[in-house]
VMD Tcl script that draws the C-alpha trace (Angstrom):
set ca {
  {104.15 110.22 118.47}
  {105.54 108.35 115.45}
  {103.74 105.08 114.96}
  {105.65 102.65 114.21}
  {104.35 100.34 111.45}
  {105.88 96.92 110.24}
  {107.20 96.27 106.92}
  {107.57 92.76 107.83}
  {106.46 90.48 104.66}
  {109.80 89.64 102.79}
  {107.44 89.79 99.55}
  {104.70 92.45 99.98}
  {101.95 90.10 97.77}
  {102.67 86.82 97.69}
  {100.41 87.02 94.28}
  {103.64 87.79 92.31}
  {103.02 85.57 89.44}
  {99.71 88.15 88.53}
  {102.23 90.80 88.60}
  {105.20 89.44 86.31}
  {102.63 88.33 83.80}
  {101.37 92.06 83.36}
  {101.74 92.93 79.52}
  {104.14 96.02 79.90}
  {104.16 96.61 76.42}
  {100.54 97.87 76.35}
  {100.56 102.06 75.50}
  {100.30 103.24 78.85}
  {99.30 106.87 80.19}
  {101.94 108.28 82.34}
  {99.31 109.07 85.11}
  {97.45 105.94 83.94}
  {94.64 107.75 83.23}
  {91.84 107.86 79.77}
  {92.64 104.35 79.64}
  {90.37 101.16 79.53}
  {89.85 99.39 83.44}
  {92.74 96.81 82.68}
  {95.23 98.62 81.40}
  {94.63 101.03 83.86}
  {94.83 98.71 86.99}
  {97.84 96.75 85.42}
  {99.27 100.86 85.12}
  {98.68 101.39 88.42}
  {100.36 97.97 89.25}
  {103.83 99.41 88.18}
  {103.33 102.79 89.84}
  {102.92 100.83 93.09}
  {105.71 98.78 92.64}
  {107.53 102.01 91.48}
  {106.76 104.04 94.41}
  {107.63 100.57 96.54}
  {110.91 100.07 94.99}
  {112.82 102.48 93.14}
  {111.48 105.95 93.05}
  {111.21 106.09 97.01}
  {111.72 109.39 98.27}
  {109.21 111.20 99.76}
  {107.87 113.21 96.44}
  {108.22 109.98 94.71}
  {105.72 107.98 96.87}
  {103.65 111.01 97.44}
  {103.37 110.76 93.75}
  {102.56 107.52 93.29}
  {99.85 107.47 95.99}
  {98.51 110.59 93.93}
  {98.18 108.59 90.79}
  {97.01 104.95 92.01}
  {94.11 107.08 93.93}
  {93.54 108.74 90.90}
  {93.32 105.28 88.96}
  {91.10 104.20 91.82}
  {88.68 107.19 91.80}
  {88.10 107.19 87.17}
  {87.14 103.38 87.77}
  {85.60 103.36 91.33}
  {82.73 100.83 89.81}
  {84.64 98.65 88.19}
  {84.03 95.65 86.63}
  {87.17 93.49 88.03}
  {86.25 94.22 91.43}
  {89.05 92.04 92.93}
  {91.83 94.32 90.68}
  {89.85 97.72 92.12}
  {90.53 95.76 95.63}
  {94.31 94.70 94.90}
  {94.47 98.38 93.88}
  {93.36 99.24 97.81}
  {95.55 96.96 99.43}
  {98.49 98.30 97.40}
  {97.87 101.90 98.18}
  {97.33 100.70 101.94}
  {100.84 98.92 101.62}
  {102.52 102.25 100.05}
  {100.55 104.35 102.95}
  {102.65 102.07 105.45}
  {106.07 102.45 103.10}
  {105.24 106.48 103.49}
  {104.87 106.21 107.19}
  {107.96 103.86 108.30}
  {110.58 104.83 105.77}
  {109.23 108.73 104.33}
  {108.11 109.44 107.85}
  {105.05 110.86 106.46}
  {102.61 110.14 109.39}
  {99.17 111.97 107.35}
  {99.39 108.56 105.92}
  {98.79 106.63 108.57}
  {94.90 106.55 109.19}
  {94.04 106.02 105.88}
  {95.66 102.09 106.13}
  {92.90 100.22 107.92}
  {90.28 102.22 105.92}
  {91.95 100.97 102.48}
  {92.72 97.69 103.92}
  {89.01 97.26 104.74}
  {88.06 97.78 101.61}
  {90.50 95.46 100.08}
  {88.85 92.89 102.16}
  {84.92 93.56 101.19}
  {86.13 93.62 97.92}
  {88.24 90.19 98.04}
  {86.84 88.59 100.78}
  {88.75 85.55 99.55}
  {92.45 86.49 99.64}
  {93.43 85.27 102.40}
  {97.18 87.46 102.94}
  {94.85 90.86 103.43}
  {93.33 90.60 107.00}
  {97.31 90.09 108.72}
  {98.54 93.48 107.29}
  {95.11 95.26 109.15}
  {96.09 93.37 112.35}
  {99.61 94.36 112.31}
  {98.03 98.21 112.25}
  {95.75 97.56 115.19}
  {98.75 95.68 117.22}
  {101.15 98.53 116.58}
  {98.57 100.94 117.42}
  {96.92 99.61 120.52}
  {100.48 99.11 122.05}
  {102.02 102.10 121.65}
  {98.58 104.14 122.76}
  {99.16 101.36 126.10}
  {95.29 100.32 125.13}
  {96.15 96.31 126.53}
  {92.74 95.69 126.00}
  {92.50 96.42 122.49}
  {96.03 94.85 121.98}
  {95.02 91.54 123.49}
  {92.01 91.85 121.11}
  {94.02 92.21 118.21}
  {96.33 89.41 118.85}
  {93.32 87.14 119.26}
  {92.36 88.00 116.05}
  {95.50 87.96 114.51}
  {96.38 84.39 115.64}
  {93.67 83.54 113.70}
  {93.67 85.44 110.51}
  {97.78 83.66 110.49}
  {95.81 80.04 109.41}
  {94.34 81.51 106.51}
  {97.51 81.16 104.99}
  {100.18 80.22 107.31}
  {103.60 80.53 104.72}
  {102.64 84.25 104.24}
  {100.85 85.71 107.02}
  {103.03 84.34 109.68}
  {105.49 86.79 108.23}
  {103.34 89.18 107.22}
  {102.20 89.69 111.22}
  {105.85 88.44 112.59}
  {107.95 91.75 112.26}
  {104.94 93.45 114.67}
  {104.15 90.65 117.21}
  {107.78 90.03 117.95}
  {108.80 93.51 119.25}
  {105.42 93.30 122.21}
  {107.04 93.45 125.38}
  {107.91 89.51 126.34}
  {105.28 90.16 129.06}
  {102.08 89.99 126.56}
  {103.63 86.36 125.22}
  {103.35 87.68 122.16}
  {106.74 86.91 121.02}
  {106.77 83.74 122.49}
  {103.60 82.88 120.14}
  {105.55 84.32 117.27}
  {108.20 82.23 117.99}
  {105.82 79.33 117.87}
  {104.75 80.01 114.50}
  {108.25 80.45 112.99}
  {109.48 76.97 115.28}
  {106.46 75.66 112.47}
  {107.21 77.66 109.62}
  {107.84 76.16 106.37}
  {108.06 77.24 102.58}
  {107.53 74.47 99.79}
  {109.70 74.76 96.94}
  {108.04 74.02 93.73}
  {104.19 74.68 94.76}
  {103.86 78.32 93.05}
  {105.00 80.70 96.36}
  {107.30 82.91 94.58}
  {109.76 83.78 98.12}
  {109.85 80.05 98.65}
  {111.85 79.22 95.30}
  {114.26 82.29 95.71}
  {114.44 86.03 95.19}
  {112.15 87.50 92.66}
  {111.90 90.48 90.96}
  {109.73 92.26 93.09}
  {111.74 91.35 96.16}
  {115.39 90.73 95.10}
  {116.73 90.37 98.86}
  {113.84 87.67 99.74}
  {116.30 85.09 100.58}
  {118.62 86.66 102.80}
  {116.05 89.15 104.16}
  {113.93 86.19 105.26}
  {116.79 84.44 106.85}
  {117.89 87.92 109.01}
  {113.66 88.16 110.01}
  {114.14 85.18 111.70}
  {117.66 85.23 113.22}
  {116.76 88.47 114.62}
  {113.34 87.23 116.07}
  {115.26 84.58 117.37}
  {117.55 86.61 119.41}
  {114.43 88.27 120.73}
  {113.77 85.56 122.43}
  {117.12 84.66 123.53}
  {117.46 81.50 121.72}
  {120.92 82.21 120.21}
  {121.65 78.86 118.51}
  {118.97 79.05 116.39}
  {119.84 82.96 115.80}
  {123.28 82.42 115.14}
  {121.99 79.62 112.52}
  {119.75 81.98 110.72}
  {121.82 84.73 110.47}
  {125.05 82.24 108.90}
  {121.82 81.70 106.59}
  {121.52 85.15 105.65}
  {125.06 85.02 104.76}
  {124.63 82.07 102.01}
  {121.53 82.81 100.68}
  {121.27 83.37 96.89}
  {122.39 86.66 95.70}
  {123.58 87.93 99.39}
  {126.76 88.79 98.33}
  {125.54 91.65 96.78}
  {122.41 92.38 99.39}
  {122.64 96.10 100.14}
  {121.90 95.46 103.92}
  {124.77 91.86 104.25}
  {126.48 94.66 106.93}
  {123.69 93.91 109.59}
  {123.53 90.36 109.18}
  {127.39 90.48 108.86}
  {127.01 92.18 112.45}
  {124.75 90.43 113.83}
  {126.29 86.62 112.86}
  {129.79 88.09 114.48}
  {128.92 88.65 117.47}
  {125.27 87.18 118.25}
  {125.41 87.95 121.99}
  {126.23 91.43 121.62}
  {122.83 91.71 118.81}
  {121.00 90.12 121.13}
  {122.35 91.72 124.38}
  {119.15 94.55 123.18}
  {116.71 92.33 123.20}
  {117.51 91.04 126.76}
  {118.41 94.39 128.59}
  {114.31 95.38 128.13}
  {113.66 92.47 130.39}
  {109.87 91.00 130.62}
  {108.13 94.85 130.17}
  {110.24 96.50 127.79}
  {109.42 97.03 123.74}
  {111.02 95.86 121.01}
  {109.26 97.92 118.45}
  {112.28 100.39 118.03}
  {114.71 97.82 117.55}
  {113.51 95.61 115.27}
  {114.54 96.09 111.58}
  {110.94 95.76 110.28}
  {110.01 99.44 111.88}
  {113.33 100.76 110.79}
  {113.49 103.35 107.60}
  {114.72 100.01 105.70}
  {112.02 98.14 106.44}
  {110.61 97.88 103.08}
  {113.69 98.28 100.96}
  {115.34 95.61 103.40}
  {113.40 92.74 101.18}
  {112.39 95.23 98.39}
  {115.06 97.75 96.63}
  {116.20 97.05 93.32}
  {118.89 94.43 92.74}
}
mol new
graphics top color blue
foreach p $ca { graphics top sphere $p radius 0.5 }
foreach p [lrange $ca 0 end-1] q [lrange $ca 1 end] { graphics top cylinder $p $q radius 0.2 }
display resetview
């Protein structure tokens, strides 16, 4: 059974500003190995971001995993123990790239594993713990475990107020394709109804597209016209996805067809979401467990 995984966050890190400050100019390794701990983590940075973004076929990633872990194993006692964990919760992130948009399901039980490391070894970063409940949400529903499901929500809810601007997107592409049933798009809804993205404070996706996510703009706006029309509230839809339309640089967005779709005719996108009624799953329909999910937000400008 394929799991189905959500690549929901329209910017994978919201720690950009660490990233684009990386001195890429430094004599790097090409399997960023023999080198000293920081040039080797800020190495394995741009293989991530590699594998993530332009070199994403199968080998590619495959490759990329294959070098980070290598990275990770020559400085496994490191003494920037918070780079060793970004280096975990990247090759978690890739793991969940492999398995929605590679199909390579090996990949999938070693997520929570590398996302539980991340956490014991940045127990302060608060856009971690979201990305671990989107695996156990995904997991527990499709294995029809409603205990461990309701479980998982519970905790997610509450993970989403360690840092409300990223994790409510981080865990929004997963909670909104439960069956309306569980109310856990109806909560979803709720967060995005509250949602909001300060210009000006640092947040990289809340100033405009970036670098490491050149679609952040009109990807955003699509996430929430289309979790919109999951719920049937097609005003708001219909707003979201004219949004997606406008937003800076969608001209030239790879994916402007499906929003281009979608704002045409926003009964017919939404006529989907309604003919599962109360029981039926979202999870297939939903662009964030498509094989774009990633590069939706992510591929190269």
């Amino acid at each position: 059974m394929l799991l189905l995984l959500a690549c929901t966050a329209p910017v994978l890190d919201s720690s950009e500003d660490d990233v684009d400050t990386v001195d890429t100019t430094m004599a790097w390794t090409e399997d960023c190995l023999q080198l000293p701990e920081a040039a080797a983590f800020a190495c394995a940075e741009e293989l991530f971001w590699t594998g993530l973004q332009t070199d994403i076929t199968l080998d590619g990633r495959e490759l990329a995993y294959t070098r980070i872990s290598a990275v990770m194993d020559e400085h496994s006692e490191p003494e920037d123990t918070l780079g060793l964990g970004r280096r975990h919760f990247q090759r978690g992130q890739l793991a969940m790239a492999l398995a929605i948009e590679n199909d390579a399901q090996s990949y999938i039980g070693t997520v929570v594993p590398d996302i539980d490391r991340a956490m014991e070894l940045d127990p302060d970063n608060p856009i971690i713990a979201t990305w671990k409940d989107s695996m156990l949400i995904a997991g527990a529903h499709l294995l029809g475990n409603d205990a461990a499901l309701d479980a998982a929500l519970e905790q997610a809810w509450v993970n989403v107020e360690l840092f409300p601007i990223g994790n409510t997107l981080s865990i929004s592409g997963t909670t909104i394709g439960l069956p309306l049933s569980t109310g856990a798009p109806q909560k979803t809804i709720a967060l995005l109804d509250e949602w909001e993205c300060p210009k000006g404070q640092g947040i990289a996706m809340c100033d405009g597209n970036t670098p490491r996510a050149p679609w952040a703009r009109p990807g955003l706006a699509y996430h929430f016209g289309e979790a919109y029309a999951r719920v049937g509230r097609l005003e708001t839809a219909q707003q979201w996805m004219d949004q997606a339309l406008v937003e800076e640089d969608a001209e030239d967005w790879p994916y402007r067809w499906m929003a281009e779709e979608a704002a045409g005719d926003i009964e017919g996108f939404a006529a989907k979401f309604a003919e599962l009624g109360e029981d039926g799953s979202a999870f297939e329909l939903v662009y964030a467990n498509s094989d774009v999910g990633c590069q939706f937000c992510h591929t190269p400008g």
